[in-house]
N, C-alpha and C positions, 0 to 999 in steps of 0.2 A: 505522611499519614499518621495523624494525632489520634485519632477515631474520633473528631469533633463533627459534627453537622457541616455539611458544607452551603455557604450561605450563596455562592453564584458559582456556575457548573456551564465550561466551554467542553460543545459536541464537536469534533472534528473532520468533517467527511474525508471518503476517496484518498485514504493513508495507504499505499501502496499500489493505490489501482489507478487508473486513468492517467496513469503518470509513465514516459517512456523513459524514464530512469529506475523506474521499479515493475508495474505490469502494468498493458497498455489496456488491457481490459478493465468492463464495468464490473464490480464483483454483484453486481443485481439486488443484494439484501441489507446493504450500507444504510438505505436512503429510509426504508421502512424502522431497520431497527435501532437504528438513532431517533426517528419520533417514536417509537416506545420508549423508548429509555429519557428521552427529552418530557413526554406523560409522563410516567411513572416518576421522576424526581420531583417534577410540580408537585403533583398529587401526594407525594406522600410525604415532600420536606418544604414544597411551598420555595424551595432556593429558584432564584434568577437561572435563567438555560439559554447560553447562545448557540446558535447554531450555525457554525461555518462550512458552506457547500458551493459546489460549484455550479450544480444543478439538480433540480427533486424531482428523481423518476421513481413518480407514484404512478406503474403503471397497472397494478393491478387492482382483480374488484373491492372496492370500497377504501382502496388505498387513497384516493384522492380527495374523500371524505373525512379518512383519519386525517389527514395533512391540514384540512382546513380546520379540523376538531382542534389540533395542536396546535397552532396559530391565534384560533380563539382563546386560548390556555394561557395566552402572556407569552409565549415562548417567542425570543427575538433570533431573528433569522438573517444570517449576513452572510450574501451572495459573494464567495470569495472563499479563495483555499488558507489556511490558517498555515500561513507560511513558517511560523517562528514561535516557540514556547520560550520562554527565558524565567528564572528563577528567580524571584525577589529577594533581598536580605530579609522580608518579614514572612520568609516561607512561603508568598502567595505567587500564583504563577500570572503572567504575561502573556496573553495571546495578539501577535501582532497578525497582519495581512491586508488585504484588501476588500474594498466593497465597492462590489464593479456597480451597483446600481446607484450606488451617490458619487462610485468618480474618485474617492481616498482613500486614503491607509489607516487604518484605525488600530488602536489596542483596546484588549478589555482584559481587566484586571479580575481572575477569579481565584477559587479555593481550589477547582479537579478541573481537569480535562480529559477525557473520554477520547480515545481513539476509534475511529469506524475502519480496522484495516483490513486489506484486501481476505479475501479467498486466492488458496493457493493450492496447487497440485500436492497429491501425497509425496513426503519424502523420499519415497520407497516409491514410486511411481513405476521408474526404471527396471527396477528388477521385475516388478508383474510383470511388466511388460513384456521384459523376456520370457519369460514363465509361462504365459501365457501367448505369445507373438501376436501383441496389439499393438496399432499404431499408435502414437501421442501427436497434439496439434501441436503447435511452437511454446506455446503458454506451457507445456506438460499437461495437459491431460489426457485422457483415453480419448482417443478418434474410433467414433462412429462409422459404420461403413457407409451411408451417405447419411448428409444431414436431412432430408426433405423423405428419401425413400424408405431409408433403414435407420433410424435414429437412434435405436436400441439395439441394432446387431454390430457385429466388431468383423473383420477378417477372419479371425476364426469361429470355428461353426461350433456353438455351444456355448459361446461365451456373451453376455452380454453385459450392457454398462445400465448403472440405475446410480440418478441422482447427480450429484457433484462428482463422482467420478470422471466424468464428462465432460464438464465444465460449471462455473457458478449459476446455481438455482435456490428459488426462493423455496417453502414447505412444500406451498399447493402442488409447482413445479415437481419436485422431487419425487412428491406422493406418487403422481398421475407415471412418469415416467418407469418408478419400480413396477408400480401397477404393469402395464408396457411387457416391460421387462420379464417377471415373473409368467406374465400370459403367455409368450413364447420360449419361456424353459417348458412352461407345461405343457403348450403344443410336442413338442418334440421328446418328453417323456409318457404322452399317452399314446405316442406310434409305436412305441416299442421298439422301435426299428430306426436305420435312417440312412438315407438313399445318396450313394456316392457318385459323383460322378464317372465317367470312364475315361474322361480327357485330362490322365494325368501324365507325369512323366514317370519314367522309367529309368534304369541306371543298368548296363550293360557293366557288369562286373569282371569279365573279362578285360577290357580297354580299361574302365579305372585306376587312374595314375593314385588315387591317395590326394590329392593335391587339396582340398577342401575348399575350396573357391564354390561351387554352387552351396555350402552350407553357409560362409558370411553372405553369401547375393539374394535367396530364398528370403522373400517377404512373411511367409507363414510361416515359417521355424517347420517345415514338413520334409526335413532333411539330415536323417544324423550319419556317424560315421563309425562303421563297424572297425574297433582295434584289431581285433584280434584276425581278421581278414584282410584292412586296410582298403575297406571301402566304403565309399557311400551310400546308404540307401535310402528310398525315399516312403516316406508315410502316406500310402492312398489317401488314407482318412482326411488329412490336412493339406493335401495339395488341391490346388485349385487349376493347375494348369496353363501357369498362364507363360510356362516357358522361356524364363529367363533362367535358368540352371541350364539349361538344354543350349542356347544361344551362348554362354559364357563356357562352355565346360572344355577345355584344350586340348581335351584328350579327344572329344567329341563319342564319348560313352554315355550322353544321356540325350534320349529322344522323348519330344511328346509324340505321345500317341493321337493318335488321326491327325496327327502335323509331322509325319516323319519327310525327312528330304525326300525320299523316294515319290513319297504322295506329292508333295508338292511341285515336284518336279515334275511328274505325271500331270500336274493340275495346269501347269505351267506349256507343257507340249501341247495337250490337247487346247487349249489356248490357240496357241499358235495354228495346230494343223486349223482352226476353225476360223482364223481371220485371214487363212491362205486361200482358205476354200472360197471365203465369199471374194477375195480381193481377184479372185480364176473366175468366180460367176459376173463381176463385175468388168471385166475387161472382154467379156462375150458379145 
């Protein structure tokens, strides 16, 4: 970097992303902000702009407009991942790779190259995580309690995800989704209130071994561990019920409620006495 003009300017798409040696996902805003940046070098230094891509998902409104705006602009476009940067002895760089639409390998000799790399989860993902007891997908980021039904709620109740937190979004995307987001914190701070369920579990502290085994198992972090007693107990607020502390616990000190063995066992007899009864009206 001389701070000279640069006279021919190689874009790079899809550096990190779409690649199962780095993340296997699209980062979604590659393909958009590399034609800004491919305009904006035209237009304001008039230098040569290649652009090497694998594919142009202009899939939003009036993206596919800019894309043929930028096309009109001179900007040359090579269908192919820019495999190879190499250093010239005259400082100038080397972009090798391929262009799958003529079939060869080409170099183009320029001044910059522009990287388009991936979106990636926060460093510190992990510990929210904990902090909070939210799921992460595989990529790292915050999981959604469904994608289709609850996009913006998390496993725990109060918290929710806006934006790239999430996963890779473009602005519009983001905007709409905090939007989302914000609407349902403020449902649940104009109740005042906020209604728990009764189907939690329970921890019989009497039989509580200490052993902490339903606090690693506990999907909602709704499970801490009193020292100075040397038991576990469980946070109404944050349990959901769903009885996997209760099924793991050795000591067998933690029951859900309206699923205790008793009830089920009960659910389980009267079962039975009711297909004894008809299999007596059946043989009459």
């Amino acid at each position: 970097a001389d701070g000279r003009k640069p006279e021919r300017v190689a874009i790079i798409h899809c550096v990190g992303s779409r690649d199962h040696n780095a993340h296997p996902y699209c980062s979604r805003i590659c393909c958009m902000y590399s034609l800004k940046q491919a305009h904006l070098v035209r237009d304001k230094t008039g230098a040569e702009v290649y652009e090497f891509y694998m594919d142009m998902r202009a899939f939003g409104k009036a993206y596919e407009e800019f894309y043929e705006r930028v096309q009109k602009e001179g900007v040359t476009f090579v269908r192919g991942r820019g495999a190879e940067v190499e250093v010239l002895p005259d400082g100038k760089l080397r972009v090798r790779g391929e262009d799958a639409n003529l079939g060869r390998l080409v170099a183009v000799d320029v001044d910059m190259v522009v990287l388009s790399t991936a979106i990636e989860a926060p460093h510190d993902a992990d510990r929210v995580a904990t902090l909070f007891g939210l799921g992460r997908t595989e990529d790292g980021f915050f999981a959604e309690q469904h994608p289709k039904i609850a996009p913006v709620q998390t496993n725990t109740d109060g918290v929710f995800l806006a934006g790239t937190a999430q996963g890779p979004k473009d602005v519009p995307d983001t905007v709409a989704h905090a939007g989302a987001s914000a609407s349902m914190a403020l449902a649940l701070l104009d109740k005042g209130e906020v209604t728990i369920s009764p189907q939690t579990a329970v921890v019989d502290e009497k039989l509580c071994s200490g052993c902490k085994t339903c606090i690693s198992l506990c999907p909602y972090s709704a499970i801490s561990f009193i020292e100075e007693e040397n038991v576990s107990r469980v946070n109404e607020a944050l349990c959901k019920g769903c009885g996997t502390c209760a099924a793991a616990c050795p000591s067998g000190a933690i029951m859900a409620r309206h699923f205790t063995d008793q009830q089920i066992m009960a659910q389980i007899e009267g079962l039975f006495r009711v297909l004894e009864s008809e299999t007596v009206e059946a043989g009459r």
